[in-house]
N, C-alpha and C positions, 0 to 999 in steps of 0.2 A: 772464246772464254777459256781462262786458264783455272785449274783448281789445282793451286800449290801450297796447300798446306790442310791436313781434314787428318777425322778420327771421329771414329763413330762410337760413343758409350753404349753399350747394348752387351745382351747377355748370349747375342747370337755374330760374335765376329769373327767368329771362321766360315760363316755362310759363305759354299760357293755359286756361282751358277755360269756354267762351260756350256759348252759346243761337243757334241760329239760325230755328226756330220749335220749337211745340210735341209737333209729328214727327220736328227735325232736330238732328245737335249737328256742331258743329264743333269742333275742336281747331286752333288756330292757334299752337304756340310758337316760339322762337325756344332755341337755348342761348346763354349769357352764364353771365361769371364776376363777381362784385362783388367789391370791394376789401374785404379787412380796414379799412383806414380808413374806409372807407363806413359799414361795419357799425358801426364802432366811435361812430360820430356818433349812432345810430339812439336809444342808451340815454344815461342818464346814469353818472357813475363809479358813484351807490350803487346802480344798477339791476346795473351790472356785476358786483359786489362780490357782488351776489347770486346770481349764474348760474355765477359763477368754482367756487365748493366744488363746485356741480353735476356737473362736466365731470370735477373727479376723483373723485367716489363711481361715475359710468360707467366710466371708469377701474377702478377698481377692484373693479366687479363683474364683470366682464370678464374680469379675471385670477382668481376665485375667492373673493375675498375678503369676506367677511361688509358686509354696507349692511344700512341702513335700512327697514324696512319695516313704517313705525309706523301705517299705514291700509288698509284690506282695499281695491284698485282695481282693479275691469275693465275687459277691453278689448276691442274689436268691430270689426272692419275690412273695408272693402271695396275693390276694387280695381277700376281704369280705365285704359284706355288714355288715353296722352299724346301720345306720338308710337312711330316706328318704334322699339323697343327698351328705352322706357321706360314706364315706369307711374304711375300717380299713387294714391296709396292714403289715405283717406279712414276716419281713426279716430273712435274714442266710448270716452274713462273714463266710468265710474260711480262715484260717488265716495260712499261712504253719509252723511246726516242727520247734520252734526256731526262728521266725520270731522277736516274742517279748517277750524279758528276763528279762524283771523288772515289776511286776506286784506290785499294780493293775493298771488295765489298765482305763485311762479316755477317756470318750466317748463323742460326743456332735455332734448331727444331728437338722437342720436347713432343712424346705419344705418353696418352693418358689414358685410365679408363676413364666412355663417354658418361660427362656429367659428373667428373671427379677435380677438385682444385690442384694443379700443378704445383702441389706443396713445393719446400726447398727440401732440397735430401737431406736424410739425417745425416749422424755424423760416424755412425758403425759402418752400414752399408751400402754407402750414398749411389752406386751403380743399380742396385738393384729393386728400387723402388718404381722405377717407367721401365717399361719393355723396350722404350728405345730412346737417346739421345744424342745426336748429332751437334760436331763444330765444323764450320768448313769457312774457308778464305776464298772467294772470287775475283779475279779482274773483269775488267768489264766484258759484259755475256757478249756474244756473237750474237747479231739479229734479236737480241733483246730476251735471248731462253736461257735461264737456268736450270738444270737438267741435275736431279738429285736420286734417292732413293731410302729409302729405310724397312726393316722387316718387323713382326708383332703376328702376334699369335691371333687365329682368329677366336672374330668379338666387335664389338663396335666399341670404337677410338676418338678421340679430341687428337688433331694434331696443332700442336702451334709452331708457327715459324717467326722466327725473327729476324730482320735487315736492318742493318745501319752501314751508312757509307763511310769513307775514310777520312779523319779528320785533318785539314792542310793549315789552317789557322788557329788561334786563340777566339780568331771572331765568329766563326764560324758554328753556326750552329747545323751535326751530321742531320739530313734527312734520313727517316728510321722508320720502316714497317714493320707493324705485328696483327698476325690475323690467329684465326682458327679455322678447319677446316676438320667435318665431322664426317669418321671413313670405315666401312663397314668393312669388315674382313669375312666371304665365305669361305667353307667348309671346303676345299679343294682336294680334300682328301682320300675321300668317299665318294665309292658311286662316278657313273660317268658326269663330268663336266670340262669344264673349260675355263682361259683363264677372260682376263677382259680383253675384248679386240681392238688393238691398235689400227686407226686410222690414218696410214703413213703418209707424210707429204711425200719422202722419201726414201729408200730403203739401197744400201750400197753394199757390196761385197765389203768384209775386211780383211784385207788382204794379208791382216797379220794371222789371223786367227789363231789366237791365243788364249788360254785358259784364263781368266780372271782371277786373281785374288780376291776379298769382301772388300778390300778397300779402293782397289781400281775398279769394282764391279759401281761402287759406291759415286764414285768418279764419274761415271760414264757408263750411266745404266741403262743406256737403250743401245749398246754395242753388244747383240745377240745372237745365239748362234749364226756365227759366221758372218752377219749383217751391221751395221751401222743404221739402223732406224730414227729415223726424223718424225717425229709424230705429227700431224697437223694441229692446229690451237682453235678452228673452226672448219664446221664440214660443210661449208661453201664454195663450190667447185663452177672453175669455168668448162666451156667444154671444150677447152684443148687440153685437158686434165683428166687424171686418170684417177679413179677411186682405185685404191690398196687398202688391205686390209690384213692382218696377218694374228693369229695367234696359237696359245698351245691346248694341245686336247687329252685330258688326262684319265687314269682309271678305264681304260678301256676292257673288254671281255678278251680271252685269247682265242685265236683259230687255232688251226694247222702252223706245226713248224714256231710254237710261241710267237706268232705275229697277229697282231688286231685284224677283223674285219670292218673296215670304217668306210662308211659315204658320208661327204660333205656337201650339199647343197645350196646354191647362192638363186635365191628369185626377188626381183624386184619389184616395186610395185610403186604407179606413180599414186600422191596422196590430194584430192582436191576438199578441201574443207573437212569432214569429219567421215570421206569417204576414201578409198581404195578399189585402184583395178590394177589388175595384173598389167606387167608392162615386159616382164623378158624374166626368162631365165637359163644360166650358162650350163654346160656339162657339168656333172658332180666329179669332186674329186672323190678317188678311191685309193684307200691304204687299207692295202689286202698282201696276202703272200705271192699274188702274181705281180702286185705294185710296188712293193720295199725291198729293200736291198736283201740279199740271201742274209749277210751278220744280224740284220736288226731284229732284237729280242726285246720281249716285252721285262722277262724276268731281270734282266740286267739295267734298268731302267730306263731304255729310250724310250723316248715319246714323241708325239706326233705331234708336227706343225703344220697348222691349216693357213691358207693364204689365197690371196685370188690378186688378180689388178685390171680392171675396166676401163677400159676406154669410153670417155663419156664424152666424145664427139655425136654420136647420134642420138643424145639424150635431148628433149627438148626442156625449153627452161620448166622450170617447175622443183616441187618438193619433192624428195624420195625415201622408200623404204626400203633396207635390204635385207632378207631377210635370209640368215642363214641358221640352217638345219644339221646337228651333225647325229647321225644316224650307227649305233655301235649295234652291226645286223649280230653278230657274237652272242649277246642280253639281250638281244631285243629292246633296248632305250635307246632315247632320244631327248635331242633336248636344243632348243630356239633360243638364239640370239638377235636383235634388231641394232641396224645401224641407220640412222634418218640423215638424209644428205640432202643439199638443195645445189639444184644449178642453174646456173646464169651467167651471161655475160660470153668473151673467150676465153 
């Protein structure tokens, strides 16, 4: 999948989100507002032409009104801290074999507050009325994922997306989807937490490793510290497969030497009807001053990435739950996350 042509309308477009090693993340943004004329440079008029019907079928699903929804799409998302009040949330369409045969594909996502009609902007300050809105151009996705991202302060959200494909005839009528999807944004700011954990099908060095801009970050938002992440789209595992798992851990207490004292613990537990029995659990990891690098400091903003990958050849078939514990011994807090996997088959 190629994305050659994007611009994100939002009040947050110098968000960054870097790589500082492969232990550490920094968040460096800045807020900025871009100009309507800016944006309007970014496309051409028939790029425009095409995004325009976009912006009122969100419109008008918003008010109730019957759209379009000429292709079965899911959607999968994760969220991250950005800065103090904001988030950065990190999607995946699925889009099935054939769904959509004329490419490129246009795109245009609209956040709202939950329960609010996606009016049309006015005409003084038309940026700053949604916390966030996206145009983007796609060819056709790789293995059927389009892979996007947008940020919005937390609060609970209305996101709408919009697709239509590319027009090659007069006869031709584009196949065009519009949905909503309702997304709650925590508080990541306060207090120990975490962000949401990513269920990797894959996870790959990037050997470029390179600081992001917000609009390459925009491009290819699961290229993270230092990694190239493939998310899975369901958690149904053969057992020549390996559950991964990976995310970030924020707000931690300091020790000695400005560095956290942190245990991470993974137990799993197989699940048979409305019951659970312990089934294994791994070593904990520990990010302590004897386990981080001498540089890494809490006050300069790195943070901690938690991650595990299982080999589930000796798992027998069945449903599972994993349950991870991350333990900041600093505060004395804690605080449980669940991942439910099922395996079958090889």
């Amino acid at each position: 999948m190629t994305v050659w042509s994007k611009v994100a309308r939002s009040q947050f477009q110098c968000l960054c989100v870097g790589l500082c090693s492969v232990l550490l993340w920094t968040v460096a943004p800045t807020l900025a507002r871009q100009s309507p004329r800016d944006l309007m440079r970014r496309f051409s008029v028939e790029q425009w032409e095409r995004f325009r019907p976009l912006f009122t079928l969100v419109e008008e699903a918003s008010t109730g009104h019957p759209v379009p929804s000429d292709v079965p799409v899911t959607w999968q998302s994760h969220v991250l801290k950005a800065e103090a009040n904001v988030n950065f949330v990190l999607f995946t369409l699925k889009v099935p074999p054939g769904g959509f045969t004329s490419f490129p594909l246009a795109m245009y996502l609209r956040v709202v507050k939950r329960g609010a009609p996606a009016t049309p902007p006015g005409p003084h300050d038309a940026l700053a009325q949604y916390p966030f809105e996206d145009v983007a151009v796609f060819d056709e996705p790789i293995n059927g994922r389009i892979s996007r991202a947008f940020a919005a302060p937390v609060g609970q959200w209305d996101v709408y997306v919009a697709l239509r494909e590319a027009v090659r005839s007069e006869l031709q009528v584009p196949k065009t989807v519009v949905f909503k999807r309702e997304v709650d944004l925590p508080d990541l700011s306060t207090d120990l937490a975490v962000s949401s954990i990513i269920v990797a099908d894959k996870i790959e060095a990037d050997t470029e490793n390179k600081r992001l801009d917000f609009e390459d970050q925009l491009d290819d938002p699961y290229r993270l510290w230092g990694m190239r992440i493939t998310p899975v789209l369901e958690t149904r595992f053969g057992h020549s497969k390996t559950l991964s798992v990976t995310f970030l851990v924020y707000n931690t207490g300091a020790a000695e030497n400005d560095k956290p004292d942190v245990e991470i613990d993974y137990t799993f537990f197989r699940k048979s009807g409305n019951t659970e029995t312990l089934f294994g659990k791994t070593s904990p990891q520990l990010f302590n001053p004897r386990t981080l690098a001498p540089d890494f400091s809490l006050s300069a903003g790195n943070l901690l990435i938690g991650g595990h990958a299982v080999p589930l050849r000796q798992f027998p078939d069945g449903d599972f739950r994993l349950e991870i514990t991350v333990t900041d011994n600093s505060s004395g807090k804690s605080l449980t996350r669940d991942v439910s996997f099922t395996v079958t088959g090889r």
